[in-house]
C-alpha positions, -999 to +999 in steps of 0.1 A: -051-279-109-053-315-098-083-332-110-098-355-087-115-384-091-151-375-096-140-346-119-120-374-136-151-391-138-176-364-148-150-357-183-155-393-189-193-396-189-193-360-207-168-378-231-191-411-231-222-391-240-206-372-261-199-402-290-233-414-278-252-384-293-230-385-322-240-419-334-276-409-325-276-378-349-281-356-316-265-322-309-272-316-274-292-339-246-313-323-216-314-334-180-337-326-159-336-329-118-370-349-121-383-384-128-414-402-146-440-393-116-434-354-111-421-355-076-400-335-052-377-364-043-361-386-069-356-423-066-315-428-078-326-446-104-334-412-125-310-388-111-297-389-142-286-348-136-265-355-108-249-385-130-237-366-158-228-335-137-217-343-105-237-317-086-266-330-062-288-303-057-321-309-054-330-284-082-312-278-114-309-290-156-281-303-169-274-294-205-245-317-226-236-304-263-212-316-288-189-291-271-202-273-249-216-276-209-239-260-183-263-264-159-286-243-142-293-240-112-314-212-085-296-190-057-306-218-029-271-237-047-249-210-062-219-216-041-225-253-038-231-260-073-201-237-087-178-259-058-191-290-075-186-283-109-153-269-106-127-288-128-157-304-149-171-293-182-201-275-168-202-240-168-225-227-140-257-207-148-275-186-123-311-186-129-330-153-122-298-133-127-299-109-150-276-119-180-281-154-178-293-171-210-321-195-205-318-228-221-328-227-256-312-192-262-284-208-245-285-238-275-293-209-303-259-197-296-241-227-294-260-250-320-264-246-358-297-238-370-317-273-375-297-290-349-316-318-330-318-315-292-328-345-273-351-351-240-365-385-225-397-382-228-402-397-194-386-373-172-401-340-187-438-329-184-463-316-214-460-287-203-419-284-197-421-305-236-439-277-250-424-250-239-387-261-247-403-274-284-409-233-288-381-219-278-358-240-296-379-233-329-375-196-322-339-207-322-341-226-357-336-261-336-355-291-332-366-309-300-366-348-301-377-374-281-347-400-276-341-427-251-324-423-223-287-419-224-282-435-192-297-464-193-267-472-222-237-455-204-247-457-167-227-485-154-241-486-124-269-475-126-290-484-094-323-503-100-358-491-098-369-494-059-392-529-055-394-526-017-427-541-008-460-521-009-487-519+022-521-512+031-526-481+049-555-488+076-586-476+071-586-466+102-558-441+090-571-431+056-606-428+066-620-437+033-619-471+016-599-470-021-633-479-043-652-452-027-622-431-040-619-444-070-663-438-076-658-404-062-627-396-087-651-412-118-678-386-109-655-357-109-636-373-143-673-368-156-678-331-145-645-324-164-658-340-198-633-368-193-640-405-191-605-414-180-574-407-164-538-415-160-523-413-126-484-405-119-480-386-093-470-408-070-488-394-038-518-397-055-514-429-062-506-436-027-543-419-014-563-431-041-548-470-037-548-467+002-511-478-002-478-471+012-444-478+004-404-467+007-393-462-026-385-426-023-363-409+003-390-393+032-419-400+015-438-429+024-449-438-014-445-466-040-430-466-075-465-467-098-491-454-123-533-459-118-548-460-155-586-456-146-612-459-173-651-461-167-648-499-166-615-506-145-587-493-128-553-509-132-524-505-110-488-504-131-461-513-104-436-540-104-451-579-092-425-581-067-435-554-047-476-567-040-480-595-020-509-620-025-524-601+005-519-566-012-533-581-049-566-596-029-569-565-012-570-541-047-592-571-062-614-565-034-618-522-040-621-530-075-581-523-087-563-550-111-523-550-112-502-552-144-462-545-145-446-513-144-434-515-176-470-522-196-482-491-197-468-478-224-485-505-248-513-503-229-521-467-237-515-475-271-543-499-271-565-476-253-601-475-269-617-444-287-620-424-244-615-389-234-584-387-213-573-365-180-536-355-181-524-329-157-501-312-184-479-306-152-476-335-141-480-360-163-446-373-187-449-361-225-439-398-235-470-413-219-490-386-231-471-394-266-485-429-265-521-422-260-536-430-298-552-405-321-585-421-311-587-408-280-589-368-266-568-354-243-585-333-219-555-315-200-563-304-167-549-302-130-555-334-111-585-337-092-573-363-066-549-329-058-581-313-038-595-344-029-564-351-010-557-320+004-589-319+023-585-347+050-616-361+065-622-371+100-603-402+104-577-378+095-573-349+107-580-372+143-545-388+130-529-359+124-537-348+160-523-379+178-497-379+154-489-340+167-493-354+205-464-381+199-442-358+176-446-334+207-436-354+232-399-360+212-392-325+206-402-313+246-379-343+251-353-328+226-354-294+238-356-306+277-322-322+267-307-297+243-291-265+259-278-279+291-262-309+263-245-278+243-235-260+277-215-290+283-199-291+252-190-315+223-225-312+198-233-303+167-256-296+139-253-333+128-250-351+169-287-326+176-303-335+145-290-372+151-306-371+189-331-356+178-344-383+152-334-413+178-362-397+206-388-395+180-381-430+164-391-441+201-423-431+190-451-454+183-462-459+148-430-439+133-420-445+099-389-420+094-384-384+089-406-363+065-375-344+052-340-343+059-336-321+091-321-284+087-304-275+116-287-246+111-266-226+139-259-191+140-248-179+102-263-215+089-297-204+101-297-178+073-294-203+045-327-211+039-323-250+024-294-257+050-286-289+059-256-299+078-231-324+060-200-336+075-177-308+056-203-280+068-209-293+104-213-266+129-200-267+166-230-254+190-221-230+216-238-217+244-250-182+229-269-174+196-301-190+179-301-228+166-329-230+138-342-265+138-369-272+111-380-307+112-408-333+106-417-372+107-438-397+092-460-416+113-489-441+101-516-415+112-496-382+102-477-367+091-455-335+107-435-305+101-424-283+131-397-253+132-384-242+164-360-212+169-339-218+195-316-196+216-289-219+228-274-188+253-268-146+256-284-133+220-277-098+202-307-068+202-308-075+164-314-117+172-344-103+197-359-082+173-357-102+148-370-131+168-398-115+178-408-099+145-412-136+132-430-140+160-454-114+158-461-126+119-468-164+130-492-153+157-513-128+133-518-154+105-523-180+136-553-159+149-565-152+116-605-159+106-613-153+070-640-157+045-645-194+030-628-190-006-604-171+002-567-182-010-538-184+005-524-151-011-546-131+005-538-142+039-502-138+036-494-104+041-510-109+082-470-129+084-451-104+070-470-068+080-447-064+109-418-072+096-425-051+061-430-019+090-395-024+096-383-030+060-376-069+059-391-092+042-383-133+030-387-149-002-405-181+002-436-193+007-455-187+042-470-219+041-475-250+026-498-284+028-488-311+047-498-348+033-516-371+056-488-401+062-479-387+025-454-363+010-446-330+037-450-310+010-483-310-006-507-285-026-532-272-045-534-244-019-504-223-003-498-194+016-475-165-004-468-134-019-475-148-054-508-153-068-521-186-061-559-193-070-566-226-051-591-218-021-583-224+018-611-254+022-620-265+057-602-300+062-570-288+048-538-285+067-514-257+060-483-245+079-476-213+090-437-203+086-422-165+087-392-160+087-364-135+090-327-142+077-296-117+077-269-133+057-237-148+075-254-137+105-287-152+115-317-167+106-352-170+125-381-192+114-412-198+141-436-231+119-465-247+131-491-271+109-523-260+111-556-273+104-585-250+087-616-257+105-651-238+105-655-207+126-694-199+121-722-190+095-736-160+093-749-126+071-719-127+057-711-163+050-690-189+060-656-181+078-631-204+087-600-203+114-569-220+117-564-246+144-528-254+155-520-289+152-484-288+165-479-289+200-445-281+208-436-248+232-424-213+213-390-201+234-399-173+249-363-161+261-359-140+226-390-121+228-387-088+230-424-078+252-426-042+245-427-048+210-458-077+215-497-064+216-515-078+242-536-101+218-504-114+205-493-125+244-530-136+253-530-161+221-492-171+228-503-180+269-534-195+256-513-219+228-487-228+258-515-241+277-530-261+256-495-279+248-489-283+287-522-297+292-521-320+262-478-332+265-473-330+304-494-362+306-465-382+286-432-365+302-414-376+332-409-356+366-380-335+355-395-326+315-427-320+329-411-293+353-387-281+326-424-279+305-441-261+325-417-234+325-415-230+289-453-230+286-458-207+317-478-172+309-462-142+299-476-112+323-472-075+313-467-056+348 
């Protein structure tokens, strides 16, 4: 086999590492897919995982021994992670598949007993700290916290982001940053803490009132808030605050100190109780609070407070919805007579796609890359189209576009299902069994307190009649100009505790998906809002915030109840009446026929 240059270089950086950890006394080093502040995208500073390995999937650990390499990695990246490891030293593990050693048995086997295996501190969790610190003892090895082996033998290593910070508008966020910060001190004090440390950088984001574009689709800034009963003190890099930005935080009551300072300064923190989210806060801060002080580990508060959006709001998120549906009537107005003339692809739609919405006012980018997957594509659930993978649309079959934006009010998340021409009886059925499952969670009303798991099966009843099922989550919450993905709360099979509060957004996202074949997904963002009081409590229903039409072309009508047709008519109108005030002669024509009623004779 001829090695290519990025295999080539993958051996040398294994090699590299390799005499590293022998003049640190280390027998294997860890690399995670994350960095310092928890989150789901990763500034290129810390993708230390895809340095050392070569493979750039979003999930995975990267494991580097004397002698010995794997990484592991979930189904979503099977076949792209053993393509891009091929001719390196890493030997591919499948997680979830039976066989497959997990990590530290993984290291028993290759390590003698009372080897040392390293992490940086500052890229894994308590919680992911502690739990590799018992395995590997159950394996006779030792974990070790040890700097970070890239920031010696990365080259070119690319800085940490400084682009300049902003302040959200109130008129956005709805709540001023020291009311936050006295609301977040209240809580701290129902919890039996007096402080907390604040890392994930969303939450940072909300509690500040700031913005920024450090990481790739989320509008957030590189930073840590250290709040204490007496102050609250914002850790980012000088360049990044203006002289407006540092009068502003002097003004809600925040101070500003470099990045870099907090470690010493939680060394020097006084005799407090502490709030770390063992989940989300970095072992190595955690390592450098002093004896002095107890650790109260918990789950974020600002998580809740975040997730419920308040008035200013959830009125954002609506206009937000208006202008994001404008651009995708706009898109889909264009789209099929585009691919019946020929020449498009996954890449050129997602590409027009992003241009009509950047035409948008108040747009900031898109809120995660764009999967646009055609025919067979559709059924990989992560797709996204690279140049080597790039699909050629034709007129026939089902286009699944899943997309969203950032604007300064909102933020969105949409999927359409789109048949581009003539579709197969399975492609129908299918279609409309997704269908069936968005409109039954849509019309949903349920008990206040209820969680998201016990909602879920209303998505997936039809399609369980029939024997099909999918394996992620039905829906997720949606940050407010923040990150797309957001929680406590979700909607899936798995347990999850955290209540549906009124205030919170949530999408709504079945899906159906028949390998090298197909793959159907129907997603709106909803809002939960009160329905009424009564004997019985309070219920709440789901109002849909995204206004873009469903194609009706796929649906199969003799498999649709009639309150699954009234609810569909009556959600077309409402996105007529609220879109056909913004569209031109011809869209508003083309509108009106996607939104028209459906009629049972």
């Amino acid at each position: 086999m001829i090695m290519t240059s990025i295999q080539h270089q993958i051996r040398q950086r294994v090699d590299q590492l390799r005499r590293y950890m022998e003049r640190c006394g280390i027998s294997a080093f860890i690399f995670p897919s994350t960095d310092p502040h928890c989150g789901e995208y990763v500034p290129h500073h810390w993708e230390t995982r895809k340095w050392i390995s070569g493979f750039d999937g979003s999930a995975g650990t990267a494991v580097v021994t004397l002698h010995e390499a794997a990484l592991w990695t979930d189904s979503r990246y099977f076949l792209a992670a053993a393509q891009q490891l091929a001719g390196t030293p890493f030997q591919l593990m499948r997680e979830r598949i039976p066989g497959t050693p997990g990590i530290a048995e993984w290291l028993g086997q290759c390590l003698p007993e009372g080897s040392k295996v390293g992490i940086d501190g500052w890229v894994n969790t308590i919680s992911d700290k502690r739990r590799l610190d018992q395995g590997l003892a159950a394996c006779g090895l030792q974990l070790v916290s040890a700097a970070d082996p890239a920031e010696t033998l990365w080259a070119d290593r690319p800085s940490i982001p400084t682009f300049p910070v902003e302040i959200h508008p109130l008129s956005c966020a709805g709540e001023c940053a020291a009311d936050k910060l006295a609301r977040l001190r209240a809580r701290l004090g129902e919890m039996d803490a007096e402080a907390m440390l604040v890392g994930q950088l969303d939450e940072v984001a909300w509690l500040t009132n700031l913005r920024g574009r450090d990481v790739h689709c989320c509008p957030v800034a590189v930073g840590y808030v250290l709040v204490t009963p007496e102050e609250a003190v914002l850790y980012i890099h000088p360049e990044k605050t203006s002289a407006q930005v540092c009068d502003y935080l002097l003004s809600q009551g925040i101070t500003t100190r470099p990045y870099d300072a907090l470690a010493a300064d939680l060394t020097q923190l006084c005799a407090v109780s502490i709030l770390l989210d063992p989940d989300r806060c970095n072992s190595q801060a955690a390592d450098c609070v002093p004896d002095t002080c107890r650790i109260v580990e918990a789950v974020s508060p600002i998580a809740t407070f975040k997730a419920v959006k308040n008035e200013a709001e959830q009125q954002g998120f609506r206009q937000a919805m208006l202008r994001d549906g404008v651009a995708m009537v706009k898109f889909l107005h264009w789209l099929v007579p585009a691919v019946e003339a020929g020449g498009h692809t996954e890449l050129s739609v997602s590409a027009r796609l992003e241009e009509l919405r950047s035409r948008q006012p108040l747009y900031r980018g898109l809120s995660f890359d764009t999967i646009a997957g055609y025919g067979p594509h559709g059924a990989i659930v992560h797709y996204e189209p690279t140049p080597e993978s790039d699909a050629p649309l034709s007129p026939s079959g089902l286009l699944l576009l899943d997309s969203g934006a950032q604007y300064t009010d909102g933020t969105t998340d949409i999927t359409r299902t789109i048949a581009l021409g003539p579709l197969t009886a399975q492609e129908c059925t299918d279609y409309t069994l997704v269908l069936k499952g968005h409109i039954r969670l849509a019309m949903v009303r349920f008990p206040a307190g209820s969680s998201g798991t016990q909602l879920d099966v209303l998505a997936r009843y039809a399609m369980w009649q029939q024997g099909i099922n999918y394996l992620h989550g039905t829906g997720h919450g949606v940050g407010s100009c923040l990150n797309v993905h957001e929680g406590p709360h979700q909607i899936r099979m798995n347990y999850m505790p955290a209540p549906l509060v009124a205030g919170m957004t949530v999408t709504n996202e079945p899906g159906i998906y028949r390998a090298g074949q197909h793959g159907v997904r129907i997603e709106n963002t909803m809002l939960i809002t009160h329905f009424m009081d009564g004997e019985y409590g309070e219920f709440l229903q789901l109002e849909p915030l995204t206004l873009c039409p469903i194609d009706k072309k796929p649906i199969v009508l003799e498999m649709m109840e009639a309150d699954e047709i009234a609810y569909l008519n009556q959600y077309h109108a409402r996105v007529y009446e609220m879109l056909s005030p913004y569209l031109d002669e011809a869209e508003r024509a083309w509108l009106q026929e996607a939104t028209s009623p459906i009629t049972i004779d």
